[in-house]
C-alpha positions in Angstrom: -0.3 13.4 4.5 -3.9 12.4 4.3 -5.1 8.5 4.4 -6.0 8.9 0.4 -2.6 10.2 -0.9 -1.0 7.7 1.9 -2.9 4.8 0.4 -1.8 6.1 -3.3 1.7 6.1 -2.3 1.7 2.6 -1.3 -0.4 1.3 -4.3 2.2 2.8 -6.5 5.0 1.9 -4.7 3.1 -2.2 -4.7 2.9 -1.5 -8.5 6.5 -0.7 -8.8 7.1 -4.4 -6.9 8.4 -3.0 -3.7 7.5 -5.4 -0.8 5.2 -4.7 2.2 8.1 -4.6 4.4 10.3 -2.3 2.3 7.2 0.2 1.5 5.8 0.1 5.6 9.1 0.9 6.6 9.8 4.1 4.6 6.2 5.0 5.0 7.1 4.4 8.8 3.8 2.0 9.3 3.5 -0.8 11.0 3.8 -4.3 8.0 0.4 -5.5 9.1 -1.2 -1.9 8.2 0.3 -1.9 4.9 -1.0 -5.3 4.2 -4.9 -4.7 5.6 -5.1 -1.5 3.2 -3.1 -3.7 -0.2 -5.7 -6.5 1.0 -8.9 -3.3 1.1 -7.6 -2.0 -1.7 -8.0 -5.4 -3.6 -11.7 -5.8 -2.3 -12.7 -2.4 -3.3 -12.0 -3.1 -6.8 -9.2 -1.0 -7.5 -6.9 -2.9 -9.5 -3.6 -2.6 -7.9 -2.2 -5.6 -10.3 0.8 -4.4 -12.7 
């Protein structure tokens, strides 16, 4: 899996109200990494808001 379709996953997965934790861990990232590309992802004007 490539960064892009990795980041969609966890935008949708956000979206569907799935917590860093919970998402980071059947990803198998590390918390903090799904939390810096949620917090990118916010800053580059994607809106990753419900």
């Amino acid at each position: 899996m490539d960064k892009k379709e990795r980041n969609e996953q966890i935008v949708k997965a956000y979206r569907q109200g799935y917590s860093q934790y919970m998402i980071a861990k059947v990803l198998q990232l590390n918390q903090a990494t799904v939390q810096r590309i949620i917090k990118g992802l916010k800053y580059d004007s994607i809106s990753i808001t419900p």
